[in-house]
N, C-alpha and C positions, 0 to 999 in steps of 0.2 A: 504494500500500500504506500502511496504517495513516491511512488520510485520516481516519477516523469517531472515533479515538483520537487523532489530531495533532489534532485540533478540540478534542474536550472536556480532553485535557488544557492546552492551550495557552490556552483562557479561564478555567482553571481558575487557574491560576500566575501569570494577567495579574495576579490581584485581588491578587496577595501585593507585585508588583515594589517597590509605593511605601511597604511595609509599614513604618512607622517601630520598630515590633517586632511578638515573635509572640506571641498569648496560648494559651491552651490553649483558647479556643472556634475561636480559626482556623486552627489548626493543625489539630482534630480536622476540623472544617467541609473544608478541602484535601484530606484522605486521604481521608475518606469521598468526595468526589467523585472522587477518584483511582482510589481503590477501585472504586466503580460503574463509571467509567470503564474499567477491563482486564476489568470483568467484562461489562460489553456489548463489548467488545472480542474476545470468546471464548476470554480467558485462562486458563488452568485454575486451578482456585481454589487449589490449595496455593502455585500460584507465585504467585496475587494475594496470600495470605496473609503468604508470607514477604516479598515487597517491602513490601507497607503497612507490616508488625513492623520490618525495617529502616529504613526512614524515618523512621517515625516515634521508636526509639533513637536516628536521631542528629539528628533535631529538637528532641529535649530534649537534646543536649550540649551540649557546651560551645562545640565549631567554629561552632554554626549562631547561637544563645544572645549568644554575645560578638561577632560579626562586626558591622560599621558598618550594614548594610546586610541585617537576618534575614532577610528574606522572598527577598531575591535570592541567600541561602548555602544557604535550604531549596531553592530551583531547580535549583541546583547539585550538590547531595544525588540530587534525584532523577533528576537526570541519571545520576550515578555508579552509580549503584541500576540504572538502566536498562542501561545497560554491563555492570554485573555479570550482570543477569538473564539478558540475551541472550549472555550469556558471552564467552571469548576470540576470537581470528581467528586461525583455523587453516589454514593453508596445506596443499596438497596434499603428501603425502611420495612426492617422485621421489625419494629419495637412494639408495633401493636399485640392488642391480645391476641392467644392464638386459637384458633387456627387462622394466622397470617394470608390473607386472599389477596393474588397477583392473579391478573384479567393480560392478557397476550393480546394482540390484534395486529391486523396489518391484510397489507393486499398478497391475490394470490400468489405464489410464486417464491415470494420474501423468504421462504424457507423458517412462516412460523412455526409449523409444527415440532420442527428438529431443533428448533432455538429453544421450545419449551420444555425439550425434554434434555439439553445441553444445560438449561438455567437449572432444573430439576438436580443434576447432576452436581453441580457445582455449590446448591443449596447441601447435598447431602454431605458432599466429599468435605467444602474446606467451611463450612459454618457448622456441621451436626446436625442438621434439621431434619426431624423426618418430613418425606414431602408426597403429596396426593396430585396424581395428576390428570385431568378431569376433558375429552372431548365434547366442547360443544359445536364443532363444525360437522352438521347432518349435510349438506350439500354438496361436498366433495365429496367423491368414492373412494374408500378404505382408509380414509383419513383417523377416524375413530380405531382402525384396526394398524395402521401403522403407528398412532399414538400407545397403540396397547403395547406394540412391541417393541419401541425405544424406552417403554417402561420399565422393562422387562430387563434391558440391555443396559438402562444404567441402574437397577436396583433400585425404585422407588414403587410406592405404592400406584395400583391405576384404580379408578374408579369407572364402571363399564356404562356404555351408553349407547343406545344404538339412534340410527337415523328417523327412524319414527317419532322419535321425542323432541319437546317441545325446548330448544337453546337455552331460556329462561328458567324452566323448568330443570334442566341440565345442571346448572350452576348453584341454585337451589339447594338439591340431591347434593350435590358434592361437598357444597359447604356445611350441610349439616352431619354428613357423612364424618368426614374430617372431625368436625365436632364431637362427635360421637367417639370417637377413636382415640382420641387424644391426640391428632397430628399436628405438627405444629403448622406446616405452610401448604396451603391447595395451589396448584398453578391450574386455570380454565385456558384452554386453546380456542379463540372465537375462531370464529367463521371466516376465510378470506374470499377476497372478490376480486373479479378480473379489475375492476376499478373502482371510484369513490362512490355511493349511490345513495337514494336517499334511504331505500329499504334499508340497505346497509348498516346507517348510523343508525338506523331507529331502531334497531334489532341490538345492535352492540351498546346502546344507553339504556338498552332494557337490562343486559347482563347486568352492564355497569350499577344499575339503581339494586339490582339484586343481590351482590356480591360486596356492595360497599368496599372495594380492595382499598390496601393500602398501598399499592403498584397497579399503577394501569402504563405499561408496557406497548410501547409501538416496534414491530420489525421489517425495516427498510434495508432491500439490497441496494447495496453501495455503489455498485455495478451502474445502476440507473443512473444515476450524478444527480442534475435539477430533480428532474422528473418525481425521484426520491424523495427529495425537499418539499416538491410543493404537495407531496401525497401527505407528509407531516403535516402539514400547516393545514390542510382541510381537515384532517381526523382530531389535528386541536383544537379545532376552531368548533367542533360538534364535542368533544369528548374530552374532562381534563386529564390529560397525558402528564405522568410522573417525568417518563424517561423515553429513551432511542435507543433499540438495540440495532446497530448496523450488521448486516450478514454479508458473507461472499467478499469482505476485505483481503481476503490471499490474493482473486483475481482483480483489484482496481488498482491497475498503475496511479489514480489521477489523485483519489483521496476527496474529488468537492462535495463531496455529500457531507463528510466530515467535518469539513471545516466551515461550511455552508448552514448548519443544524439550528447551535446554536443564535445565530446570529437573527437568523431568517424567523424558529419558532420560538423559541425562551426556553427550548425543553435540554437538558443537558443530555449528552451520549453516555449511557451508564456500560454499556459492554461490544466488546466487538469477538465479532464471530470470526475466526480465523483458518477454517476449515472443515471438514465434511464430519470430521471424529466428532466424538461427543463430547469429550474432553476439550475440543477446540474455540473456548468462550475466555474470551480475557477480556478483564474491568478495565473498562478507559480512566486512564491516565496522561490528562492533558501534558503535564511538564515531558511527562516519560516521552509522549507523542513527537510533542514541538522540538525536542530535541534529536530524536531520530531522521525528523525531516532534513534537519538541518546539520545531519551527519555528526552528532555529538554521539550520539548510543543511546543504550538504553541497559546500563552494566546492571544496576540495581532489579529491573525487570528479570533478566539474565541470572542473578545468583537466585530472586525468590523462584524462580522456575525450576533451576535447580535442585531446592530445596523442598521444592512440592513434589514432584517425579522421582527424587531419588527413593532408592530402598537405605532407609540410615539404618537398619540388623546389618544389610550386607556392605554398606559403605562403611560403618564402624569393625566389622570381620575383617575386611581389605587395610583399613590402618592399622590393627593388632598383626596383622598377620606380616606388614612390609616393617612397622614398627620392631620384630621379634628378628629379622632377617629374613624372613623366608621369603623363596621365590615369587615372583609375581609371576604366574603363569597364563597359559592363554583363553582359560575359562575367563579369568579376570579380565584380559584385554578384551574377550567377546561381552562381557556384563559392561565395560566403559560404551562399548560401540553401541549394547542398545539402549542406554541411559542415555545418548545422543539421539538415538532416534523417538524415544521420549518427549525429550525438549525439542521437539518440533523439524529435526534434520538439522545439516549443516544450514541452511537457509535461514533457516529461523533464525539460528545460533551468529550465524555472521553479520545477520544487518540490526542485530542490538550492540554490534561492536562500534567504537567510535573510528571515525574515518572511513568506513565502509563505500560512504559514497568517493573516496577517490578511486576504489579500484573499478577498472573499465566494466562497461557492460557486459562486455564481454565474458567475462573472468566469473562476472557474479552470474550470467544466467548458467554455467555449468557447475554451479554448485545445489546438485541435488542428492537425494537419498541410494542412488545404483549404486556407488563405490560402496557405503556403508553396508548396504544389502548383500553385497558379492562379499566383504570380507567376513562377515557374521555367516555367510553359505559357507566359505572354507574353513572355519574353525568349524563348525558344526557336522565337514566331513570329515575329519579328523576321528582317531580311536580317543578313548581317555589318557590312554599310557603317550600319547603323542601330544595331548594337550598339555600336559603336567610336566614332560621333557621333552620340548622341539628339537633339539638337537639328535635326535635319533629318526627325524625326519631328512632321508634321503633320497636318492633319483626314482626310487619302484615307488617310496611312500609318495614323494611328491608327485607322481603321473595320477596314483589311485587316487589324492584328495582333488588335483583338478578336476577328473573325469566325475568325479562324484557331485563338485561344486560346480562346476560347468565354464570352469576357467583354464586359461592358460598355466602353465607347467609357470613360465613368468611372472604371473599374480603370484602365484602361490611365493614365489620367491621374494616378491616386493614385499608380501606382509611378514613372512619372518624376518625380514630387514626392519621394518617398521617396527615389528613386537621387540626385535632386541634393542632399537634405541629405546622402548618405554621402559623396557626392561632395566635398562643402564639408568634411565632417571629414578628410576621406583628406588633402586640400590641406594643411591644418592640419597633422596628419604630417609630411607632408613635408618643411615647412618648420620643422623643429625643435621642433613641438609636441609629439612623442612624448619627446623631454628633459624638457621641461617636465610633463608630465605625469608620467612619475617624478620629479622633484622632489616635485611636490605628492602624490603616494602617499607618498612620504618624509615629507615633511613633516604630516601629516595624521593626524588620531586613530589611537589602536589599532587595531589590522586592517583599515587602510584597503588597505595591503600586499596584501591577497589578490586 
């Protein structure tokens, strides 16, 4: 997301870094390219309006003006601008009594159903909540039956309803179900529609007056850019909407739904859907965001992601056992490779890195999941007795594990070149290299920490 705007703004602000001050020809020359920038972006233009007008006020102040360093204080400006535009981080509201009622909605397509049972998921895994999850779209075919079985697949409660019944009636039944149960959160899936209409709203204000939620949830593909926006701003304009879940963000190089959201309806973006898995829902985070665009990172996203996907029994195992000396062998280096494909691939993992946007397009669109795949296939054709001591892997072992992983005799050889450099760092480790290496993050420029 935002890859075709993380580019032109990021050569845009290169030109400023060594700027020994700012005149008013490059100042204007910057915005104007900023400007084109969110508008090929498919920004909406009131919001491209008010950010250039902002930046630009306080490029002529004093903060940007007086600083050692203008061109790197204008950076910083637009940064903050960027934060602003895409607004606060607004957390879901469970405070209410429970059973906690979040109402879903949006047009067809938006990929509501799967969002609600991705939020479902995310309620159980990182808050504890038990959670009910309730079809009231009768109008689409198997809709109620594909909600049964994302249920099903992320381990929450369903609550059954079939097409004959009454949407209002639907919501009803579930909340008092839930009630009954003791659950803490219902999610209801309305009903989506090819477009805005007036049945429409009058059918989802009925849910709405029945469920009293404490989230009433809109889900917009990203994909759409305006089109996206202005489907918000009619469904606010009938219905008060809490929040915006954006969907299908892996495929929008452009990001203007995004940045477009708030500006245009008041509603803030509470989650963005990053992929087809169920697991694939991340909380928006404007700072995290704005910085990404603008090729800083996003390190902090990066470690809590780590820290949610990793298995810590067998990551606390793996530091007793390199702590003790013992080998690190190639189970372990196949358990590191699928803790990367966890954390969302190489892809994922590389453009929360800072600087990201200097490396060519090139370079980044081949960093996908096949390498990672293929070397977890040749550890996995391996004996145990071969995992545990590579070295007794020779010319007959090496053909038998190609042919089994569906590699080359050469693969096979790249990665016992790769397992023994990890190999040689693990050693390192162990032998109180991991002290020393905090020292030296200690000891070491600004945010080397991270």
């Amino acid at each position: 997301m935002f890859d075709n705007l993380s580019q032109r703004l990021q050569a845009t602000l290169k030109r400023l870094r060594g700027a020994g001050r700012l005149t008013e020809a490059n100042t204007a020359e910057t915005l104007r390219e900023v400007r084109l920038a969110l508008l090929e972006a498919d920004v909406a233009l009131p919001a491209v309006k008010a950010f250039v007008e902002h930046v630009r006020g306080r490029a002529a102040g004093r903060e940007v003006l007086a600083a050692l360093t203008p061109g790197q204080a204008l950076i910083k400006v637009v940064h903050e601008e960027l934060i602003a535009l895409l607004g606060a981080a607004a957390p879901l509201n469970l405070a209410a009594p429970p059973p906690v009622a979040i109402l879903v909605a949006g047009l067809q397509g938006s990929g509501k159903t799967t969002t609600a049972a991705k939020l479902a998921r995310l309620l159980r895994e990182r808050h504890k909540k038990s959670v009910l999850l309730a079809g009231a779209d009768v109008y689409r075919p198997a809709a109620i039956e594909q909600l049964q079985k994302l249920a099903a697949q992320v381990g929450v409660e369903f609550f059954p309803s079939s097409p004959d019944q009454n949407p209002v009636a639907i919501a009803r039944a579930a909340l008092a179900e839930a009630r009954r149960r003791l659950i803490d959160v219902v999610i209801v899936d309305s009903a989506g529609r090819l477009h805005v209409d007036a049945a429409m709203m009058a059918e989802i204000k009925a849910i709405h007056a029945a469920l009293d939620p404490a989230e009433t949830l809109f889900v917009l593909d990203s994909t759409t850019g305006q089109d996206a926006v202005n489907s918000a701003k009619a469904f606010n304009d009938a219905l008060p909407l809490t929040g915006v879940i954006l969907t299908k963000t892996d495929g929008d190089a452009r990001g203007g739904a995004a940045l477009s959201l708030r500006h245009v309806t008041g509603k803030p973006i509470k989650f963005l859907g990053v992929g087809e898995k169920t697991d694939a829902l991340e909380a928006f985070q404007p700072e995290r965001v704005a910085g990404r665009i603008l090729g800083m990172g996003d390190v902090v996203g990066l470690v809590e992601e780590a820290q949610r996907v990793a298995d810590r029994e067998q990551t606390q195992a793996l530091a007793r056992k390199i702590g003790k000396g013992k080998g690190f062998d190639l189970d372990d280096f196949r358990d590191q490779l699928l803790q990367m494909q966890k954390m969302g691939g190489l892809a994922s993992l590389m453009e929360k890195l800072p600087g990201m946007g200097e490396v060519p397009e090139a370079a980044r669109s081949q960093l996908d999941d096949k390498p990672l795949r293929r070397l977890v296939a040749i550890v996995n054709s391996m004996t145990p007795a071969e995992r545990r001591a590579p070295d007794i892997i020779r010319g007959s072992r090496k053909r038998r594990i190609a042919a089994g992983s569906g590699v080359t005799v050469q693969e096979v050889n790249r990665l016992l070149k790769q397992f023994g450099q990890m190999q040689e760092a693990m050693k390192r480790l162990g032998k109180g290299g991991i002290q020393q290496l905090m020292r030296g993050l200690k000891g070491g420029p600004p945010g080397a920490g991270l």
